[in-house]
C-alpha positions as CSV (number, residue, x, y, z in Angstrom):
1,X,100.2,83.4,113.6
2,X,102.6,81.2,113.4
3,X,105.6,83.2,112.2
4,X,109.4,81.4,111.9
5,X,112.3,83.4,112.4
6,X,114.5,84.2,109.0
7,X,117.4,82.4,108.0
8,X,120.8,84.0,109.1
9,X,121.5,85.3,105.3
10,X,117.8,87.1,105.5
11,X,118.6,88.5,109.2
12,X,121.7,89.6,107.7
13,X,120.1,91.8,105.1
14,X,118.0,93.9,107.3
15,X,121.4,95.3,108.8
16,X,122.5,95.9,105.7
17,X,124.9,93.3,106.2
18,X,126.2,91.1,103.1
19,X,128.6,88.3,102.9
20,X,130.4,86.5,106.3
21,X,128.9,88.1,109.5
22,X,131.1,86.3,112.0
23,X,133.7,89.6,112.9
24,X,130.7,92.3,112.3
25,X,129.0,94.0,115.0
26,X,125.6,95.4,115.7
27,X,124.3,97.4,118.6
28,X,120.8,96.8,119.5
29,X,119.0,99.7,121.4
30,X,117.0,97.8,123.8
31,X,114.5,99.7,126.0
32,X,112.8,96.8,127.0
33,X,109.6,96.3,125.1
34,X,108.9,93.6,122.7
35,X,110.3,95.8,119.2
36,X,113.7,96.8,119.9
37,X,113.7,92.8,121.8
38,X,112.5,91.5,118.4
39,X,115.5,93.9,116.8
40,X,118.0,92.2,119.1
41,X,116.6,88.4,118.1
42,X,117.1,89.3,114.3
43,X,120.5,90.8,115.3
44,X,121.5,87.6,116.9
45,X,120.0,85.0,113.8
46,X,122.5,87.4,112.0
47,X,125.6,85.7,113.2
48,X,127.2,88.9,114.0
49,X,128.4,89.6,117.4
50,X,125.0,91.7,118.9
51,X,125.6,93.9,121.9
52,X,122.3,95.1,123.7
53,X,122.2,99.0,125.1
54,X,119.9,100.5,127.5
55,X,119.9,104.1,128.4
56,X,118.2,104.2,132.3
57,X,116.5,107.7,132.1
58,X,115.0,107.3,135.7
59,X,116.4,106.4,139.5
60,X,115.7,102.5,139.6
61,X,114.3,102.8,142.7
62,X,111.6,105.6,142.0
63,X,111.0,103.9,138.4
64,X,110.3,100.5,139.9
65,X,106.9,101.0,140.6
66,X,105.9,102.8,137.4
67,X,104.5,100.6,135.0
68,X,104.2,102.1,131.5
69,X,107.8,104.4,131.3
70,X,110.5,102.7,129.2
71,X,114.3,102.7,130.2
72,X,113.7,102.2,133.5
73,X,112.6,99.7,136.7
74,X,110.8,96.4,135.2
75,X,111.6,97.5,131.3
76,X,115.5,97.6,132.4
77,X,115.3,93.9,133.9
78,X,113.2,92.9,130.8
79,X,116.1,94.1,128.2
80,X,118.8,92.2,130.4
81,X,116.7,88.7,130.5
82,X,116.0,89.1,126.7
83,X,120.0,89.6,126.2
84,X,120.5,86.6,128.5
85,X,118.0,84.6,126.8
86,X,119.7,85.7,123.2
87,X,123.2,85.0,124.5
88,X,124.3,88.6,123.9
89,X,125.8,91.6,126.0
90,X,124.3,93.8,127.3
91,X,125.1,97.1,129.3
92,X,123.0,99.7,130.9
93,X,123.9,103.4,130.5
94,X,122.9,105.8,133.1
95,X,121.5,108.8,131.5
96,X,119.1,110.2,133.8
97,X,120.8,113.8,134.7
98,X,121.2,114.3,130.7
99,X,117.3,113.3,130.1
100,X,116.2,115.2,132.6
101,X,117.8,118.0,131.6
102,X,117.4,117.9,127.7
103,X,114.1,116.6,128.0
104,X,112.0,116.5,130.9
105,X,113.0,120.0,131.6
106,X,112.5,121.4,128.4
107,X,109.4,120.0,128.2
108,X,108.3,122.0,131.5
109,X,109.7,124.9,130.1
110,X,107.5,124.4,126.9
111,X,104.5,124.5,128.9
112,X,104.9,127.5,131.0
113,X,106.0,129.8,127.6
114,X,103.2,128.4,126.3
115,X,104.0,125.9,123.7
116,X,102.7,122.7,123.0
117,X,106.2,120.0,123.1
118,X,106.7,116.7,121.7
119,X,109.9,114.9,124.6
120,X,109.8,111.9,122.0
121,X,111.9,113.8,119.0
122,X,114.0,115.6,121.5
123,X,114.9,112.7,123.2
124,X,115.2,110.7,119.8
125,X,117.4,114.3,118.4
126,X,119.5,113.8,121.8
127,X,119.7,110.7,124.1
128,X,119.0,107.9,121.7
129,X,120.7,108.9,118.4
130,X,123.3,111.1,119.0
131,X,124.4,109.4,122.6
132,X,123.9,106.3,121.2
133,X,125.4,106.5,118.1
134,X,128.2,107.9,119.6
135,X,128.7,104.9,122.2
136,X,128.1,102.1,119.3
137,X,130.9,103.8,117.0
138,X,133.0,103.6,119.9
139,X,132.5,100.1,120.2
140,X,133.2,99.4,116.7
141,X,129.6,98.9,115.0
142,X,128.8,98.2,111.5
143,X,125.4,99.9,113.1
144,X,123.1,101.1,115.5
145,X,119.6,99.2,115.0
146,X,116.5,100.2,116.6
147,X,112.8,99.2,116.7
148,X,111.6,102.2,115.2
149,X,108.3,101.6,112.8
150,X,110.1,103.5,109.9
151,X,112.2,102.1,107.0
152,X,115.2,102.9,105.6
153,X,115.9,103.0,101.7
154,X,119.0,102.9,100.0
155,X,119.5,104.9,97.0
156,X,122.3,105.7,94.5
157,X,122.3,109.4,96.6
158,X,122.1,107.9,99.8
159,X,120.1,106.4,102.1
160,X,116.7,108.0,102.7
161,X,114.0,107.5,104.9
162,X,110.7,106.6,104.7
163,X,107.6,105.8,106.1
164,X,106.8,102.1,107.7
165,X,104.7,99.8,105.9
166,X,102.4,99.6,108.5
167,X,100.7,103.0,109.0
168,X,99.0,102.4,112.0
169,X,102.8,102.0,113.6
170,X,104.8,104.7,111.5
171,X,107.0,106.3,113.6
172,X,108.8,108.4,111.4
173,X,107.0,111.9,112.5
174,X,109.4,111.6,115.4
175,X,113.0,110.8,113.6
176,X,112.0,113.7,110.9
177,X,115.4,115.6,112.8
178,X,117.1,112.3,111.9
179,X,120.9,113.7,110.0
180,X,122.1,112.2,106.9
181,X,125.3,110.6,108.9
182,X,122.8,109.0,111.9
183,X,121.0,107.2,108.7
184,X,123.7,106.1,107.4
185,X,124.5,104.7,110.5
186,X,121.3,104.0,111.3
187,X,118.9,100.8,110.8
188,X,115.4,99.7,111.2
189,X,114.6,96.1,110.8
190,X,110.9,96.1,111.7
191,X,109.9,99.1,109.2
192,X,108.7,96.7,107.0
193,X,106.4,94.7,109.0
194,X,102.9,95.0,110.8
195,X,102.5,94.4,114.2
196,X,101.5,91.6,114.7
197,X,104.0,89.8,112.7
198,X,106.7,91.3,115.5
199,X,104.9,89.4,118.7
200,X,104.7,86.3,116.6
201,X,108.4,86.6,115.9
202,X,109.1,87.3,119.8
203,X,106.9,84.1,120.6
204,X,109.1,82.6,118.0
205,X,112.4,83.5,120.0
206,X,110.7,82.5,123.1
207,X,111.0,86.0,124.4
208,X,109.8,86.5,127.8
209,X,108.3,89.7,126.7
210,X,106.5,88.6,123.6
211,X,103.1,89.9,125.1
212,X,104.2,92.7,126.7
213,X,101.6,95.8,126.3
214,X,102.8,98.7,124.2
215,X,103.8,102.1,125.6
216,X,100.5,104.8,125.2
217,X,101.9,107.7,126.8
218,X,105.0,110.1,127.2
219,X,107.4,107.9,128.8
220,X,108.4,109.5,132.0
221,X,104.2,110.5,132.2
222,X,102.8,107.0,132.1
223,X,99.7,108.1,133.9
224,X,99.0,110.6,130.9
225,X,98.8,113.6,134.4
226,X,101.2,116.0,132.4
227,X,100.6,118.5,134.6
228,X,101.2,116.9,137.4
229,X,105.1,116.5,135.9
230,X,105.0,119.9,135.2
231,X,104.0,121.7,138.2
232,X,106.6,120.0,140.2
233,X,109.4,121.0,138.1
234,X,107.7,124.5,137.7
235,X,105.6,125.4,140.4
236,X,104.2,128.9,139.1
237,X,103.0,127.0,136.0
238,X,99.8,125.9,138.3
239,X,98.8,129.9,138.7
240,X,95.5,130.3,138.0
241,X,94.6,133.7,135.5
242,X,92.0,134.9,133.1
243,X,89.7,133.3,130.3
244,X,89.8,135.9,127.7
245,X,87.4,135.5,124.7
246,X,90.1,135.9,121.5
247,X,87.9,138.2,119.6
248,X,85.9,140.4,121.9
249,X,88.7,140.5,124.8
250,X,85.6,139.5,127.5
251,X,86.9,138.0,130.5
252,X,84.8,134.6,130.7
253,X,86.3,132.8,133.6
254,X,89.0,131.9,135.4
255,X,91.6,129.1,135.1
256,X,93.7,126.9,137.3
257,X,97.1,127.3,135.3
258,X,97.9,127.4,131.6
259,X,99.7,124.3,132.0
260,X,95.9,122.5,131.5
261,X,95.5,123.7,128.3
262,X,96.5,123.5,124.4
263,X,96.0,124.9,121.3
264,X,92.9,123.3,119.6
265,X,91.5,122.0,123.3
266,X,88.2,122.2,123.9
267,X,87.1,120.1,127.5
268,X,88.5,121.7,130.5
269,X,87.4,125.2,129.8
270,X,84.2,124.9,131.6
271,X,82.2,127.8,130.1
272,X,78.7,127.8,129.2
273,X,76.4,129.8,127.9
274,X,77.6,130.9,124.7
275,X,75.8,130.8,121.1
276,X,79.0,128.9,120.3
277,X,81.0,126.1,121.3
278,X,84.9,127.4,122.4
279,X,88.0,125.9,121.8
280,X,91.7,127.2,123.6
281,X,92.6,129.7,120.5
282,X,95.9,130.6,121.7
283,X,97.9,131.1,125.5
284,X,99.4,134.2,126.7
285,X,101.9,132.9,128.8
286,X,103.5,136.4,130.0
287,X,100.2,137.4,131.0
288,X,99.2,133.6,132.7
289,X,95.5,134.3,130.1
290,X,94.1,131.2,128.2
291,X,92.7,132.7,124.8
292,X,89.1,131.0,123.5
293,X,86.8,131.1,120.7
294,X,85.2,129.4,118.0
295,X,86.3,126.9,116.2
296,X,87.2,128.9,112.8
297,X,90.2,131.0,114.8
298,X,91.8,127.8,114.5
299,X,92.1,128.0,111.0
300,X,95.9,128.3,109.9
301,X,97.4,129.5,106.5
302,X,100.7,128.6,107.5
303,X,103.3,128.1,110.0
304,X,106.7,129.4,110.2
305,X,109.4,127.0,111.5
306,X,112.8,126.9,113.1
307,X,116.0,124.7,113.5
308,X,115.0,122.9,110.3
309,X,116.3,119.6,109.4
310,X,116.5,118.2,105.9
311,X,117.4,114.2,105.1
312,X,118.8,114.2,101.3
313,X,118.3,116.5,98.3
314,X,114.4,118.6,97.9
315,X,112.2,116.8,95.6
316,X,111.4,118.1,92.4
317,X,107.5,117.3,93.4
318,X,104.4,117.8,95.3
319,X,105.1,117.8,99.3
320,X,102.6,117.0,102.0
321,X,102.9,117.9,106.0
322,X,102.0,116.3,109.4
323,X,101.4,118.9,112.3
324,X,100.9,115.9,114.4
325,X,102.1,112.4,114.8
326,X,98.4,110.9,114.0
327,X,97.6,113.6,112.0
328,X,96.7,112.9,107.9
329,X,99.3,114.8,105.5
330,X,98.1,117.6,103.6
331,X,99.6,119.2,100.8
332,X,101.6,122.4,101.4
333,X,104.0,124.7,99.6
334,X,107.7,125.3,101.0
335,X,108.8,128.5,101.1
336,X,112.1,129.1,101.8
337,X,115.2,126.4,102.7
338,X,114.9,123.8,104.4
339,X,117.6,122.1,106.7
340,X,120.7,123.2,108.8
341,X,118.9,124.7,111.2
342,X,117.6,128.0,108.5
343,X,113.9,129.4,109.1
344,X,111.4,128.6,106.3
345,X,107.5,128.8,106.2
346,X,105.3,125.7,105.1
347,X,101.6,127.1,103.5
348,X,98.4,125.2,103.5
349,X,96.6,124.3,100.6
350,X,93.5,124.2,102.9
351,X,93.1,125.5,106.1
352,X,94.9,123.3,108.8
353,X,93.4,123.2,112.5
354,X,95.2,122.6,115.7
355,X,98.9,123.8,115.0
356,X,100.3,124.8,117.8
357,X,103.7,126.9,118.2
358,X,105.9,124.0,119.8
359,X,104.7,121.1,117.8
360,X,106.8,119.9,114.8
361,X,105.8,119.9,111.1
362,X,107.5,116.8,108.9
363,X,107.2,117.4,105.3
364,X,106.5,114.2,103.2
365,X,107.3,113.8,99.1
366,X,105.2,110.4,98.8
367,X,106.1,108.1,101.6
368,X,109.7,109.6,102.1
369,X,110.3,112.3,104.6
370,X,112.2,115.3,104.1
371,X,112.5,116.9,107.1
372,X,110.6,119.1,108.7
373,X,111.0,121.6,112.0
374,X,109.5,123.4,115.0
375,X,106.6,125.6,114.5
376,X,107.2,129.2,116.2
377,X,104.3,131.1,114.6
378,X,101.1,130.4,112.8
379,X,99.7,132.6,110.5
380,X,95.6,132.3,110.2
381,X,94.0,131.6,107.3
């Protein structure tokens, strides 16, 4: 594809930025991959002043060698060279002992109680927004811009956000805890585009990383060994305990640490020999027992959640859910309100399978999202 980059009046625009650019100023959150380096090349064609920010989650030296995990070792030296190569500033913001604690600790945490985490919205809720934002205000910003798959709509209530144009890359399941002032703050320039159109624009700005392989797994997991992560923060997570069949209470094995298992999970239970094939039905954590049965004890009604967030006024419409980021929305019923942190319950119109307590539900009128929260209970159907 042979894709040009925009004029400086089009650049302007996705910033939200009208008339003489020359004394505005954008911050670019750059982890080093080729989206948020993209963002930065749009910022520059802007004409505004464009300075680059990288949060370093990880010790240089240890992250080095790990290829996959953003912020960090190669991904680091790639944001730099892309600032050099756009002629813009850039500064590196050691955050490791705040990650660590907010998220990669918390994510341990999740495991041994039992829950099922998502790091990516609680380090887009902590580090990257709200530390972020906070830094690029200080500087003086017009905005914080980053290269998010989501867009953002303006309205005559507000902004609100919605889902990207390209579904295979929407990434708005993780900014569903996004607050109305972040957005407003907030932009996303490559919400409207596929893919492909974002390397060809990197191969447009000569960017070193135009190629540069996208990130599959958690970042600071980049060999997808979760448990490995885990049981070094949280050694007794790797206790072995009981299989317990979820309706008859029969102990049908033993397992090597509730840390190996999920809601919904059926490899790595490693038991034969019954009329049916089992699935990980729930964990009792406090008693270190994996819970398994057939398939329809996954079945879910509803699912109460916590520390809601909402983004703009409820809809006077039909609302749909995701219980996981690549999961279809399916229609539900909102009981109770939604946003400031209240307690409400979302109900399936069908059964939903695999909700887990410690994943997030993001409720959806049409494309735009309108929060959503943590599940703490399900309720089966």
């Amino acid at each position: 594809m042979n894709t040009a980059l925009p004029s400086s009046e089009d650049s302007a625009s996705l910033f939200g930025l009208v008339g003489p650019t020359a004394a505005r100023r954008i911050v670019v959150a750059m982890s080093g991959g080729v989206d948020s380096s993209v963002v930065a090349a749009l910022a520059a064609r802007s004409g505004a002043e464009v300075i680059g920010m990288t949060l370093q989650l990880y010790d240089q030296g240890a992250a080095a060698k790990r290829k996959g995990a953003c912020c960090a070792g190669d991904d680091i030296r790639d944001a730099r060279a892309v600032a050099d190569r756009l002629g813009i500033t850039h500064h590196v913001i050691d955050h490791e002992s705040a990650f660590r604690e907010e998220v990669v600790e918390r994510f341990a945490d999740d495991y041994l109680s039992g829950r099922t985490p998502i790091p990516c919205i609680r380090c887009n809720m902590g580090p990257k927004f709200t530390d972020l934002l906070r830094v690029a205000r200080e500087l003086g910003a017009d905005c914080l811009a980053t290269g998010h798959y989501v867009r953002r709509v303006e309205t005559a209530q507000g902004p609100e956000l919605h889902r990207a144009f390209d579904p295979a890359r929407d990434q708005s399941y993780f900014l569903y805890a996004t607050s109305e002032a972040q957005l407003d703050f907030l932009r996303f320039p490559l919400g409207g585009l596929p893919k492909n159109e974002v390397r060809a624009l990197a191969e447009a700005a000569g960017l070193r990383n135009a190629a540069k392989p996208d990130s599959q797994d958690i970042c600071f997991v980049p060999d997808g060994d979760y448990a490995r992560v885990v049981e070094a923060l949280r050694p007794e997570a790797g206790e072995g305990g009981e299989i317990i069949h979820a309706e008859t209470g029969e102990v049908l094995g033993r397992h090597r640490g509730i840390v190996h298992f999920t809601v919904g999970q059926r490899r790595g239970l490693e038991i034969g020999g019954q009329a049916e094939p089992l699935y990980v039905t729930g964990i009792d954590a406090a008693n270190r027992r994996v819970l398994a049965g057939p398939r329809r004890l996954l079945a879910v009604g509803a699912a109460q959640l916590i520390e809601t967030n909402r983004i703009g006024p409820l809809p006077d419409m039909p609302l749909t859910a995701k219980v996981r980021s690549l999961a279809k929305p399916v229609p539900v019923r909102l009981d109770g309100p939604l946003g400031d942190g209240a307690a409400a319950t979302i109900r399936f119109d069908q059964p939903e399978y695999g909700v887990a307590p410690g994943q997030a539900a993001v409720l959806y009128a049409g494309d735009r999202v309108i929060g959503g929260g943590w599940i703490a209970e399900t309720e089966p159907a």
